[in-house]
Backbone bond lengths (Angstrom), bond angles and torsions (degrees), N, CA, C in turn:
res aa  C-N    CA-C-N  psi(-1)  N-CA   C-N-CA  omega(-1)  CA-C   N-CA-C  phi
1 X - - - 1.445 - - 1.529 111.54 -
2 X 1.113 113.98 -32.31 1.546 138.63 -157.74 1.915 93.74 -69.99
3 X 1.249 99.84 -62.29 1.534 122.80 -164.61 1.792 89.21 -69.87
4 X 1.541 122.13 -78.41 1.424 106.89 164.22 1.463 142.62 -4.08
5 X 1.168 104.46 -70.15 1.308 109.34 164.08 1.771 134.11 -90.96
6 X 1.205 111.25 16.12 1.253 127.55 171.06 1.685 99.07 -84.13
7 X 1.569 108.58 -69.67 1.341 125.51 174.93 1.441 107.79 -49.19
8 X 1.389 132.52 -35.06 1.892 106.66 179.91 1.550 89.56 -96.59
9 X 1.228 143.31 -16.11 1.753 101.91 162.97 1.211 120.47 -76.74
10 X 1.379 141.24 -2.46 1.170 141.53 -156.62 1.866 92.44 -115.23
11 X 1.333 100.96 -32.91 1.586 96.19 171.05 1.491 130.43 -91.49
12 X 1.876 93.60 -2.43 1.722 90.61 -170.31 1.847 87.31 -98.28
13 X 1.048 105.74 -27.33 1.841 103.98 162.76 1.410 138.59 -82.52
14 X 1.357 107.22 33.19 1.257 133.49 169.40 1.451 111.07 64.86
15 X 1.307 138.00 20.33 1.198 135.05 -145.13 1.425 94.57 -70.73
16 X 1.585 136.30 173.60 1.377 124.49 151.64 1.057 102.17 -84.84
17 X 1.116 122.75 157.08 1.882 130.03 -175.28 1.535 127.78 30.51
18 X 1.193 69.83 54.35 2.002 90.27 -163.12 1.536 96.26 -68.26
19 X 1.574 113.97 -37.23 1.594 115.38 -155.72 2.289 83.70 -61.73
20 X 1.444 81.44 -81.56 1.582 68.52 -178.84 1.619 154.06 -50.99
21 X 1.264 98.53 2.34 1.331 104.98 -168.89 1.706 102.19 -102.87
22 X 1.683 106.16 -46.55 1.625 96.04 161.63 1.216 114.40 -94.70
23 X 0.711 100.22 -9.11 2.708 84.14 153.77 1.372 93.62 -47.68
24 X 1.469 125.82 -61.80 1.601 140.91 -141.75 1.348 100.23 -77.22
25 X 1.600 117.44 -56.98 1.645 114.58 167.34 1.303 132.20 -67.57
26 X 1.615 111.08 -22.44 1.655 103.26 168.39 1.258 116.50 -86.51
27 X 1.225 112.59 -2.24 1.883 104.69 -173.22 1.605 91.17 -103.20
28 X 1.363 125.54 -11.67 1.383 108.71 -175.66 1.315 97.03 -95.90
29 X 1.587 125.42 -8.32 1.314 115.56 176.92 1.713 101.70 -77.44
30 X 1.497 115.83 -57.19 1.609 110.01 177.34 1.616 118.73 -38.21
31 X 1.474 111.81 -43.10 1.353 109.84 -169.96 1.768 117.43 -81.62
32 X 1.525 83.17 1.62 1.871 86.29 172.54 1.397 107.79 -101.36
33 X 1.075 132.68 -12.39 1.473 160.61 -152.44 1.503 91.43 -106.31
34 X 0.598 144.62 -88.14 1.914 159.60 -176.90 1.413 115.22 -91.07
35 X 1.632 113.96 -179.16 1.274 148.17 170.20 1.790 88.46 -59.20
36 X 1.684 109.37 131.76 1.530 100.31 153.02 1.407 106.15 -90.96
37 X 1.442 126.64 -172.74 1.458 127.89 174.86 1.263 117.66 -96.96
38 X 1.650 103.15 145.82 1.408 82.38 -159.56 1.953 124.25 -79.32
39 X 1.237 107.86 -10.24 1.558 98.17 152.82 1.409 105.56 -136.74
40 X 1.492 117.69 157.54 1.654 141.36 -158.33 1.599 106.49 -144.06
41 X 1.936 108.71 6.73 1.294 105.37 160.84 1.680 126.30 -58.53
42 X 1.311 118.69 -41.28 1.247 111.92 166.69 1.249 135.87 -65.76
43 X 1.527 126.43 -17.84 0.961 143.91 -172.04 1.746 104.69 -85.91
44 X 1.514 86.93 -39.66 1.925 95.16 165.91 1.023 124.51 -52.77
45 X 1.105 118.74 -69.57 1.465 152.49 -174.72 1.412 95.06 -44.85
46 X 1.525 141.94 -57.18 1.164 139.57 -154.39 1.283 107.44 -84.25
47 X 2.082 101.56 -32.99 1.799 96.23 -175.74 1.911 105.28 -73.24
48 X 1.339 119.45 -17.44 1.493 140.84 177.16 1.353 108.57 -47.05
49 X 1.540 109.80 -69.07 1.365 126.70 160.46 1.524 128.84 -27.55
50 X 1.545 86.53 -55.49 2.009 99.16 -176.26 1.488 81.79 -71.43
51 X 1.070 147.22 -61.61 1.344 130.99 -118.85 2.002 107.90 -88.67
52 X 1.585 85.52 -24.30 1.542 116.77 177.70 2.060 90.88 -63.22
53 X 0.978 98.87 -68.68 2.125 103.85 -168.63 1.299 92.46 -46.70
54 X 1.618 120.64 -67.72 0.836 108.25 -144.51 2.119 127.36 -87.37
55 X 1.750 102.97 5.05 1.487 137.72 122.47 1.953 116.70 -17.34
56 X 1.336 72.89 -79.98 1.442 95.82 -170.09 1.159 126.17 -87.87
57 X 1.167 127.19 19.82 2.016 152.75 171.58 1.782 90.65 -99.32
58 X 1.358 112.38 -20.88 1.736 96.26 -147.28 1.711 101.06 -98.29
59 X 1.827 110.48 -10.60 1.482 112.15 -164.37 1.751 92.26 -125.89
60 X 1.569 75.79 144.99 1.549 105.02 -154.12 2.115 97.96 -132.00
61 X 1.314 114.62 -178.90 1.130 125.69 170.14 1.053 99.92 -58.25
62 X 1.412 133.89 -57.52 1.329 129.34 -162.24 1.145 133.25 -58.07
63 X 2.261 98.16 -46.44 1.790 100.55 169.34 1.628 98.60 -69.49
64 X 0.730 135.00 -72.94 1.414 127.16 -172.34 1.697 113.68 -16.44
65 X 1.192 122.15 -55.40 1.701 121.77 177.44 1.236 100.14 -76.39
66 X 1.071 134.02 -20.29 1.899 127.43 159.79 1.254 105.23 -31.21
67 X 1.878 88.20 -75.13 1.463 121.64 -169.96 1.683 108.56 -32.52
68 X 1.473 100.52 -63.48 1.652 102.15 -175.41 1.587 100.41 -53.19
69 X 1.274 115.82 -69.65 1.701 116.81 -168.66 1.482 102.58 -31.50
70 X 1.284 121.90 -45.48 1.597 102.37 -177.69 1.545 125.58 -118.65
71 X 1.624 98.32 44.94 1.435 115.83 156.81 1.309 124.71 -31.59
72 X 1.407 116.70 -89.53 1.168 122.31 165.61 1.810 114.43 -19.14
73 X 1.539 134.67 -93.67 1.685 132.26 171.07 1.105 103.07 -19.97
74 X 1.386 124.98 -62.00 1.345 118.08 -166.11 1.510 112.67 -58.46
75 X 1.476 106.15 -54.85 1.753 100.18 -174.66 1.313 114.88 -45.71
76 X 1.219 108.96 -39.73 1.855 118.05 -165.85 1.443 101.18 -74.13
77 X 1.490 124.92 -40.09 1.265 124.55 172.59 1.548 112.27 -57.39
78 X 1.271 112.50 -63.43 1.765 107.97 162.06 1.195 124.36 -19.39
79 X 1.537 103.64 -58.06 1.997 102.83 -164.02 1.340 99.42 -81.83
80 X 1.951 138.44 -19.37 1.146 108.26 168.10 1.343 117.11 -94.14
81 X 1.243 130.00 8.92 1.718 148.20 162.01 1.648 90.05 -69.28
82 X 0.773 127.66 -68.83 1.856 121.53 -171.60 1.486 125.43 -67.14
83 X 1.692 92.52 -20.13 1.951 86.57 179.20 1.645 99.68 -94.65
84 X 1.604 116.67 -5.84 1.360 107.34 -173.68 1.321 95.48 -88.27
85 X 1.530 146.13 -38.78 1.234 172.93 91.62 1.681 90.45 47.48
86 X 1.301 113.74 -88.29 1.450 129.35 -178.66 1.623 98.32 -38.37
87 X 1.565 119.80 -79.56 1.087 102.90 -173.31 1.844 139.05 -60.97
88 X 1.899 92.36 -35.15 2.059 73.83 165.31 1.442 124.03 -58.07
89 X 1.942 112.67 -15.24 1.219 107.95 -161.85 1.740 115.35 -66.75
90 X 1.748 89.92 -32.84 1.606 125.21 -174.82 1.423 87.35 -58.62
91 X 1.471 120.80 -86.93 1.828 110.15 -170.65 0.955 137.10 -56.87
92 X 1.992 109.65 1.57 1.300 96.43 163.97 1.772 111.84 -98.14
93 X 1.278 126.49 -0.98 1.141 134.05 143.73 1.229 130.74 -27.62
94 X 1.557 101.64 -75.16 1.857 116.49 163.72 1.395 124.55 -36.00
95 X 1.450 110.79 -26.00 1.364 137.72 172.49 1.606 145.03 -75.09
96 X 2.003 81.44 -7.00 1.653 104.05 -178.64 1.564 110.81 89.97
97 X 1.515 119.50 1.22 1.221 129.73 -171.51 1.684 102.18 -77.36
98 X 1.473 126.12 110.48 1.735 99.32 -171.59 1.713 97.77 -80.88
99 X 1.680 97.28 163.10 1.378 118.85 -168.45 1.727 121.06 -28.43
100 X 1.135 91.51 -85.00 1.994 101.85 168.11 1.286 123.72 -46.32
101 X 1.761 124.48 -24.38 1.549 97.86 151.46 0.980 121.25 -69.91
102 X 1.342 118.78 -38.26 1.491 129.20 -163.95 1.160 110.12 -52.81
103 X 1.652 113.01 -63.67 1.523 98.74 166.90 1.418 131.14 -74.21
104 X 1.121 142.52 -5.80 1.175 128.37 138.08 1.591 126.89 -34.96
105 X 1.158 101.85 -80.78 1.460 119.66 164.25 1.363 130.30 -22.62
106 X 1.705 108.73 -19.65 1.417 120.66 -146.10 1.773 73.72 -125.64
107 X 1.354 135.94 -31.36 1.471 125.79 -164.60 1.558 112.19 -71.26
108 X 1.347 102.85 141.36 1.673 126.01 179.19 1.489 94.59 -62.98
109 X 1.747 143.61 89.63 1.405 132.45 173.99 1.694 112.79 -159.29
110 X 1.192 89.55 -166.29 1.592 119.68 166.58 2.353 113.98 -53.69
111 X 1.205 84.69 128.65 1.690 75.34 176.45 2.116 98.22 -82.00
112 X 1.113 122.93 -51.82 1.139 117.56 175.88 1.864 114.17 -48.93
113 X 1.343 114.13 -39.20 1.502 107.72 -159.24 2.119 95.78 -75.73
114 X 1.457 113.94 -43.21 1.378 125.05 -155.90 1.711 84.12 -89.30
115 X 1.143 151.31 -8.42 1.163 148.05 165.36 1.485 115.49 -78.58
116 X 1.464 107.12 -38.74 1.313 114.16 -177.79 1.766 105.64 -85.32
117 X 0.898 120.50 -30.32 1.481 133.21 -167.42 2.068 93.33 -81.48
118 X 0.515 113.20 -15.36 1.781 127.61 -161.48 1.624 77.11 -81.62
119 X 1.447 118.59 -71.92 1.415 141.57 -149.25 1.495 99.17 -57.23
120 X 1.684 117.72 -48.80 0.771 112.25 171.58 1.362 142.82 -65.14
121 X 1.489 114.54 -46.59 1.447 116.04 153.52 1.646 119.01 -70.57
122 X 1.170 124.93 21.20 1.585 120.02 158.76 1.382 102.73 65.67
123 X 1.693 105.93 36.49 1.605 110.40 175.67 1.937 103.50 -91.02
124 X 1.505 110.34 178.52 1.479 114.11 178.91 1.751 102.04 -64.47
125 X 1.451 119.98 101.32 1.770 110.52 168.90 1.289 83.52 -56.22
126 X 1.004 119.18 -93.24 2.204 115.99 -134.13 1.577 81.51 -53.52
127 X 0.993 158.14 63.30 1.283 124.94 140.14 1.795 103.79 -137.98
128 X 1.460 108.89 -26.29 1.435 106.80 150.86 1.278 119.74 -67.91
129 X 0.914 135.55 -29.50 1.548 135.42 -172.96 1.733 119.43 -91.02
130 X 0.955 105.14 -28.08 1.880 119.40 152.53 1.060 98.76 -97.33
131 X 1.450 167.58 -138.84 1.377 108.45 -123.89 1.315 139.41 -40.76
132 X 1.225 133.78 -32.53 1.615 127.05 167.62 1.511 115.43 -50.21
133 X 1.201 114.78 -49.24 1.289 134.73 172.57 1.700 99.56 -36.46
134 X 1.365 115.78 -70.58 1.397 122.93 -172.28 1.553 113.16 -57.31
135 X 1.746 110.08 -43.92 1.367 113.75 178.16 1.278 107.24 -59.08
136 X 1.397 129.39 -49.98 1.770 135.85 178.61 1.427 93.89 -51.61
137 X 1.219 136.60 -94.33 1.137 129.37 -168.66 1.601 132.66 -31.45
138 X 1.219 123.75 -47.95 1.833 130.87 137.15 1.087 103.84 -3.41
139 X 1.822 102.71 -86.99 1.394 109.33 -152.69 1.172 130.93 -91.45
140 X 1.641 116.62 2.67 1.285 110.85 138.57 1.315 138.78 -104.09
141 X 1.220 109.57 -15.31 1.757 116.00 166.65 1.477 110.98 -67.27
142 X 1.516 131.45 -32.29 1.270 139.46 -142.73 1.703 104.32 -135.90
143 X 1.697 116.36 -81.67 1.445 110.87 163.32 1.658 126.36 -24.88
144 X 1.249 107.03 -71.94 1.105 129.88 -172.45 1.548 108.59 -49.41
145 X 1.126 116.50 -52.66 1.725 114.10 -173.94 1.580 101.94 -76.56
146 X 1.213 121.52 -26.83 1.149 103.68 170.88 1.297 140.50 -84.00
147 X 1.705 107.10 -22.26 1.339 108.48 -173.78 1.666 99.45 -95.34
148 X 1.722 125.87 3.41 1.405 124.36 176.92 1.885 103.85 -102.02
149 X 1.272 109.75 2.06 1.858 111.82 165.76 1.256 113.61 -98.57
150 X 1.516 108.47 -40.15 1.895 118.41 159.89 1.586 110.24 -35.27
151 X 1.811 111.62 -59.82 1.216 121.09 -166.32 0.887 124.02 -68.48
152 X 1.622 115.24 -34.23 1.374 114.54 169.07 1.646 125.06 -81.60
């Protein structure tokens, strides 16, 4: 209910990524509020699924020959996305952060995919998923408006 209604005020107020960001704040408000359950693998698994179709509804011949045309940017963007990656992961280490959140935590992505991937390698969830949470929120409440008033 929590996540429900987080996501339609955040979506009926135009937020950008409102669906996910209040799913993420109302269910962390319920689960601070109450008992969480004691497993949310199925519940994963199913939002995994949707998130997988509805991924994969969106690429076509076309993004794909995008994709190739800008091989090259992209690769180079990758390898400095991963060495910056490596190193916040490293200082958040130094920090008492153990390894596998850190790099989670530290990856250029998805709050659902690096949350779920956390779960799987038996990394910190709430601590990958708040930070993503915080990075999403930045960069579209904050990044985003600024570098689209620059642009224009």
């Amino acid at each position: 209910m929590g996540a429900a209604a987080g996501a339609g005020v955040l979506t009926t107020l135009n937020v950008p990524a409102g669906g996910i960001i209040g799913a993420v704040l109302g269910s962390a408000t319920v689960s601070m509020l109450r008992e969480r359950p004691s497993s949310t693998a199925p519940l994963r698994l199913a939002g995994l699924y949707l998130l997988g179709i509805a991924s994969g509804l969106r690429l076509n011949s076309q993004t794909l020959a995008q994709l190739a045309a800008l091989a090259v940017p992209f690769g180079a963007s990758l390898c400095v996305l991963l060495v910056v990656q490596i190193l916040v992961a490293w200082s958040l280490t130094k920090l008492g952060i153990e390894p596998r959140t850190a790099l989670l935590a530290a990856a250029p992505g998805g709050i659902s995919e690096f949350s779920s991937l956390a779960a799987d390698v038996r990394a910190d969830v709430g601590a990958v998923t708040a930070i993503h949470i915080v990075r999403v929120i930045v960069v579209v409440l904050v990044a985003l408006p600024l570098l689209i008033g620059v642009l224009h």
